[in-house]
N, C-alpha and C positions, 0 to 999 in steps of 0.2 A: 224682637224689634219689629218682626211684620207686625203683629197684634196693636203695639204705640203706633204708626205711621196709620194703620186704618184708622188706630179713634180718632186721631187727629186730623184727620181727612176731615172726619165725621163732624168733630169740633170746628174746622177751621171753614170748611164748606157754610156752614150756617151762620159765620161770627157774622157775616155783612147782610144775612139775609132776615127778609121781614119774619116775625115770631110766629105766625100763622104758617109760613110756608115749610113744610118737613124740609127734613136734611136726604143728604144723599143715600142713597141705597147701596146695599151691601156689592153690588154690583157697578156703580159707580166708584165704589171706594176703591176697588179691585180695578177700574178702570185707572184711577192717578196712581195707584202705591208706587208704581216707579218713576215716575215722575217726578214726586213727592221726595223721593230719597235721592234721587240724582241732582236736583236743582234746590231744594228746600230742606234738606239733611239735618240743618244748624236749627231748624226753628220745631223740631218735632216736641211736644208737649207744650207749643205756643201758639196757640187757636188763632187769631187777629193775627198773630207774624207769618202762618203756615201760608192764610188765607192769601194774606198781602203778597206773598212771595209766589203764590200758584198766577196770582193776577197780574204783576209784574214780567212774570216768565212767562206771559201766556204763547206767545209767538212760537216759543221752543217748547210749547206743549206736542206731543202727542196728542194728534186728531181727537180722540175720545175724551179723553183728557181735560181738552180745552172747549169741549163741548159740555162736558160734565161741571167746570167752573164758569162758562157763562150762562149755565143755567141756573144756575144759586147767585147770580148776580156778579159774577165776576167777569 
């Protein structure tokens, strides 16, 4: 299950972001995974829902976290 929640980090990080811009680094990913699983659980293998739901939750982010999602435009 860790290995899904990273790609989908990976996936959901970039659905909103411009096609030029890289996605998040493996080090960012590792920055949301739990985040990702505690608030966004329901949407893992749904790139546009993960993304929407990290954006949504951003307040109840973890500092890094929520650094890491308004950097990819969230």
């Amino acid at each position: 299950m860790k290995i899904s929640v990273l790609a989908v980090l990976l996936l959901a990080a970039t659905a909103q972001t411009a096609a030029a811009q890289s996605g998040p680094t493996p080090q960012e990913q590792m920055t949301c995974r739990s985040d990702a699983s505690k608030f966004c659980v329901e949407h893992i293998g749904k790139p546009p829902q993960m993304n929407a739901c990290l954006r949504e939750n951003k307040s109840k982010l973890s500092d890094g976290c929520r650094k890491v999602v308004e950097s990819h435009g969230g």
